[in-house]
C-alpha positions in Angstrom: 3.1 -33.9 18.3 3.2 -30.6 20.3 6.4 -28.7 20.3 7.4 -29.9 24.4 7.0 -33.1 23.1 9.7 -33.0 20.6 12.1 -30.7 22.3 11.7 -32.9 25.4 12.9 -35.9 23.2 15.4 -34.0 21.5 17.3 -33.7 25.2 16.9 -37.0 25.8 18.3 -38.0 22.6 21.9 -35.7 22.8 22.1 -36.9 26.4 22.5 -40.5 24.8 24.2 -39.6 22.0 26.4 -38.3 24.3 27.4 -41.0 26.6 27.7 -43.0 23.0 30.0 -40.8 21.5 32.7 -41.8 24.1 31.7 -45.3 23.3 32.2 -45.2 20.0 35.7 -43.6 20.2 36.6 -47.0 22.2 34.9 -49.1 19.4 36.7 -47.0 16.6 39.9 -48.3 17.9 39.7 -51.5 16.6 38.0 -50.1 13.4 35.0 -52.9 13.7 32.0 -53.2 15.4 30.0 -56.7 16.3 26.5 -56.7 17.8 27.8 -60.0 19.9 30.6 -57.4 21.6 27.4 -55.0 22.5 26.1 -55.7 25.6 22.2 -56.4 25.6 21.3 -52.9 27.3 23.9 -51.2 25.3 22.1 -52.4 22.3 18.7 -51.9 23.6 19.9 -48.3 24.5 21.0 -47.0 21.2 17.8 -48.3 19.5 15.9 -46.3 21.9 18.0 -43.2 21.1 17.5 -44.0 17.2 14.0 -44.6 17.9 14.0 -41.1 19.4 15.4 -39.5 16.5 12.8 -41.7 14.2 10.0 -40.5 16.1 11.4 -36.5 15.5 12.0 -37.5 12.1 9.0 -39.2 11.4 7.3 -35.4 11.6 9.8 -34.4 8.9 9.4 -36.6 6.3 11.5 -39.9 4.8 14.9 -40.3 5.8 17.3 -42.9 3.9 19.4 -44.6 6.1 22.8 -45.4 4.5 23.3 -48.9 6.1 21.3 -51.6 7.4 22.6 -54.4 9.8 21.5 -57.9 10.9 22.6 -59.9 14.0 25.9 -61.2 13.6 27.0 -59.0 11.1 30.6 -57.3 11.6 29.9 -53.6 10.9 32.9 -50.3 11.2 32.2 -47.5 13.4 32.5 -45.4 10.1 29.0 -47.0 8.6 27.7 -46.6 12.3 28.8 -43.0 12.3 27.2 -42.3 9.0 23.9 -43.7 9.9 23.7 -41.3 13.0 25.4 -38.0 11.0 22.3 -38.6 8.5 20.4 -37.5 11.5 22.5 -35.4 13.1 22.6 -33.6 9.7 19.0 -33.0 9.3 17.9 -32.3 12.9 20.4 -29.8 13.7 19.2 -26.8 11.6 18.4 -28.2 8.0 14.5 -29.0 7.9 13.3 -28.0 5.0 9.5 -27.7 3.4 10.4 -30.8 1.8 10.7 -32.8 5.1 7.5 -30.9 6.6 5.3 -32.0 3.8 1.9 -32.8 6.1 1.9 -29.9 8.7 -1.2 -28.1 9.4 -2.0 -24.5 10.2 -3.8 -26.0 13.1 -0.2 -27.4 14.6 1.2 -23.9 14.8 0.0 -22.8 18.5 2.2 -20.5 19.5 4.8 -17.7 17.6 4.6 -15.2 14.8 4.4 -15.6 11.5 6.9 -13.0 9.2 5.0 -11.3 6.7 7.2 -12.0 4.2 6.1 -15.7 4.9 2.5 -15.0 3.4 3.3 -13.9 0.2 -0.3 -13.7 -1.7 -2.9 -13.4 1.4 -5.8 -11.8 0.4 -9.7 -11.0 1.4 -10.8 -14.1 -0.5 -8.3 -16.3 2.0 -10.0 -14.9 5.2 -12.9 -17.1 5.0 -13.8 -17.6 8.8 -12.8 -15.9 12.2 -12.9 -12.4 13.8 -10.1 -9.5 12.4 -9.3 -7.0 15.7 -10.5 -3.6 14.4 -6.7 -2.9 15.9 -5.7 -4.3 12.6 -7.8 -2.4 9.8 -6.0 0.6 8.8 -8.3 3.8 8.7 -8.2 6.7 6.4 -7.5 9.7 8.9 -8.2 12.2 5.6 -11.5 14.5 6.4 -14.0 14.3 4.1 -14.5 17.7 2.1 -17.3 20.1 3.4 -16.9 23.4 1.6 -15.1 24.7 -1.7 -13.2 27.7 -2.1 -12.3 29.5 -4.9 -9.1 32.2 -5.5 -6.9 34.1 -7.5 -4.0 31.8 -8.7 -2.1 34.9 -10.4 -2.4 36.7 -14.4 -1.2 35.1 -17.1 -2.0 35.5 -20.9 -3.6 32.6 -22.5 -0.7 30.7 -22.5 2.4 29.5 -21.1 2.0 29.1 -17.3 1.6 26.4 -15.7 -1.4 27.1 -14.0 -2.2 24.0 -11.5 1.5 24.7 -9.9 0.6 28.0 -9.5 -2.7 26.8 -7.8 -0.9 24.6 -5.2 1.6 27.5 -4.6 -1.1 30.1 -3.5 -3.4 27.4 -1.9 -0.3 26.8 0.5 0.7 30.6 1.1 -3.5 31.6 1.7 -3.1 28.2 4.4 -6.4 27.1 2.8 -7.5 23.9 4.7 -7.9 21.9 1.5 -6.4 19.6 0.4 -7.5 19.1 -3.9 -6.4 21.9 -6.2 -7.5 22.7 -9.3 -7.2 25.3 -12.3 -11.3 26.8 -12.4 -11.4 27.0 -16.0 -13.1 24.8 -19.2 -10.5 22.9 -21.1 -11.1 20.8 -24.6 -11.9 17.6 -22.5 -12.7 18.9 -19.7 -15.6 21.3 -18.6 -15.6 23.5 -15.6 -18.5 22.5 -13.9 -17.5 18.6 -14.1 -14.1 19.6 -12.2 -16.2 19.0 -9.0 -17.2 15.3 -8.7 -20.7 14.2 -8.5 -20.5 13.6 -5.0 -19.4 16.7 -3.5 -21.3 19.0 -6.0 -23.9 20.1 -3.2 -20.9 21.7 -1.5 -20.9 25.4 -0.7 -18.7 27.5 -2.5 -16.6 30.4 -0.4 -14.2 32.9 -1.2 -10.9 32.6 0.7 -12.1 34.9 3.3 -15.3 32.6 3.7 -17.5 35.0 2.1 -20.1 32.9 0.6 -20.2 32.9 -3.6 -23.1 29.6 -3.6 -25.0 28.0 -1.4 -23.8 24.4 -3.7 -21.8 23.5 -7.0 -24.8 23.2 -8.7 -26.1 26.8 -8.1 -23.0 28.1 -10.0 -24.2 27.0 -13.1 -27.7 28.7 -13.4 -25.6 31.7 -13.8 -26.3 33.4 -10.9 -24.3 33.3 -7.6 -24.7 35.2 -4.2 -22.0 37.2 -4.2 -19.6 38.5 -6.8 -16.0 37.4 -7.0 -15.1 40.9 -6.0 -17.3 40.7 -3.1 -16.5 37.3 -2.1 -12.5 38.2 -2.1 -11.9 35.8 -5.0 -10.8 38.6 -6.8 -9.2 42.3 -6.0 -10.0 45.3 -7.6 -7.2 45.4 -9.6 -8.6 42.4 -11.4 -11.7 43.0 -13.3 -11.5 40.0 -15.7 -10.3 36.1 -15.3 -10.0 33.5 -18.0 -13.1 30.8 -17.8 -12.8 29.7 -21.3 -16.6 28.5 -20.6 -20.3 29.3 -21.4 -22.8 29.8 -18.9 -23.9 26.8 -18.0 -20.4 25.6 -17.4 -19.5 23.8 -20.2 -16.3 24.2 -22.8 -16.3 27.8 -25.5 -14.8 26.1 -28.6 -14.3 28.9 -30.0 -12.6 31.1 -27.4 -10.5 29.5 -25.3 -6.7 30.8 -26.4 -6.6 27.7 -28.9 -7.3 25.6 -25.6 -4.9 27.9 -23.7 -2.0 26.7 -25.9 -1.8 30.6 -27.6 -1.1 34.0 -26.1 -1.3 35.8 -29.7 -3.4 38.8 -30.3 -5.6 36.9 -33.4 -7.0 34.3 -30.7 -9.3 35.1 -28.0 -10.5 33.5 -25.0 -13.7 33.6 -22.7 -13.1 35.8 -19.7 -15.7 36.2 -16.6 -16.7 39.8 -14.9 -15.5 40.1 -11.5 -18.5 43.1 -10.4 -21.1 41.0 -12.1 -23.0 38.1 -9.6 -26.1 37.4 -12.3 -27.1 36.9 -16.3 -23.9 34.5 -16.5 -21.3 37.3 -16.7 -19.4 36.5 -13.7 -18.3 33.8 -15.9 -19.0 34.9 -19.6 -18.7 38.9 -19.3 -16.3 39.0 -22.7 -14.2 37.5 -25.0 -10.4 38.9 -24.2 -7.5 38.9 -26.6 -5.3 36.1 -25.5 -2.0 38.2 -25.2 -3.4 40.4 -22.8 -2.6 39.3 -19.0 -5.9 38.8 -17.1 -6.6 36.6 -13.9 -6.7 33.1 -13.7 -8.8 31.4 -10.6 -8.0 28.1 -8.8 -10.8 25.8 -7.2 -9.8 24.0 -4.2 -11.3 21.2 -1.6 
């Protein structure tokens, strides 16, 4: 049944009910009720208008009617009155799932859904139709196209917190990048992998867009095109920065501050050559002692 249908009904129905009401306050005046004292169109009226109601009802599910009367029988406007508040009750405001049991997706032409009325939708539901492209949210994030590399600071081997530092010089060098990273080889965690596979054909800059390799790849061969002092990835005040790393860009063992956890003068840690652009010593010039403050560089894309 469309929704005109029944709201159309509806009206008729409280019109009726209406013009019973003030019957019924007569009839409850003498606190009985018999069908013979009902007129034949009075009778045939309030059928209709329970009829009505039935017919709204119907769409909601099972109604139990308190009383049922024959012809003949005396009945009290109280047990009429309860038979039409048991519809009253559940038409005006109290339909429930429960007295919707059969209604279809199909019946709902017009409205909007709440959100919080579809709790568990998901891809697998959508099985047919056609989603407005209005509707599918789009990353606005550009994809990477270059990497840069920086001076973070100095530090001794240990006790900074090096990937703060990163993010705090990316932001004051307004480096249009958006990952940040320590460049250096941990225990688990090897310099040249800090780059994921996809984006290792990148060129690598210095912060003044001087480039250092034409890819992320290139780096490891142990040459680059520029040194870091060139390239501005480096002043001249600083000669060395902590790599912890070999040539080829993996993890020194046996250099590395005690994976940067000790800034004593016994340990020692991998530092790279900031004049140097060939043979691996941009990146494996000498081994430092890890209480003396050298550079440390940051990787960003």
């Amino acid at each position: 049944m469309e929704n005109y249908e029944i709201i159309n009904k509806l009206h008729q129905a409280v019109k009726r009910i209406n013009d019973l009401e003030t019957e019924l306050e007569n009839i409850k005046q003498k606190n009985s009720w018999n069908f013979a004292n009902i007129g034949k169109k009075r009778l045939i009226s309030s059928l209709i208008v329970v009829g009505l109601l039935l017919s709204i009802v119907v769409i909601a599910g099972t109604v139990t009617k308190p009383h049922t009367f024959s012809d003949g029988t005396v009945i009290s406007a109280s047990q009429v009155n309860a038979n039409f508040d048991t519809l009253f009750n559940l038409v005006n405001g109290n339909l429930t799932s429960a007295n919707i049991a059969s209604i279809d997706a199909s019946d709902i032409t017009t409205g909007t859904i709440d959100a919080a009325r579809i709790p568990n939708l998901d891809a697998s539901k959508i099985t047919a139709g056609t989603i407005d492209s209005s509707r599918i949210a789009t990353s606005t994030t550009a994809a990477p196209s270059k990497i840069i590399l920086f001076t973070g600071g100095s530090s001794k081997g240990s006790g900074i917190n090096f990937t703060e530092n990163c993010i705090i010089k990316k932001i004051a060098l307004n480096l249009p990048v958006e990952t940040v990273r320590p460049f250096r080889s941990m225990q688990y965690s090897n310099i040249k992998d800090i780059i994921s596979d996809n984006l290792t054909s990148l060129p690598v800059y210095g912060p003044t867009g001087i480039l250092v390799s034409s890819t992320w790849t290139g780096l490891w061969d142990g040459n680059t095109e520029a040194s870091f002092l060139k390239a501005g990835v480096t002043g001249v005040d600083k000669l060395y920065w902590w790599s912890g790393s070999l040539s080829n860009g993996t993890f020194d063992s046996t250099n590395s501050c005690g994976n940067w956890t000790i800034d004593g003068s016994s340990a020692r840690g991998t530092s790279g050559t900031n004049k140097w652009s060939s043979l691996g010593l941009w990146i494996t010039g000498r081994d430092d002692r890890c209480d003396q403050t050298i550079a440390y560089i940051c990787v960003a894309w």
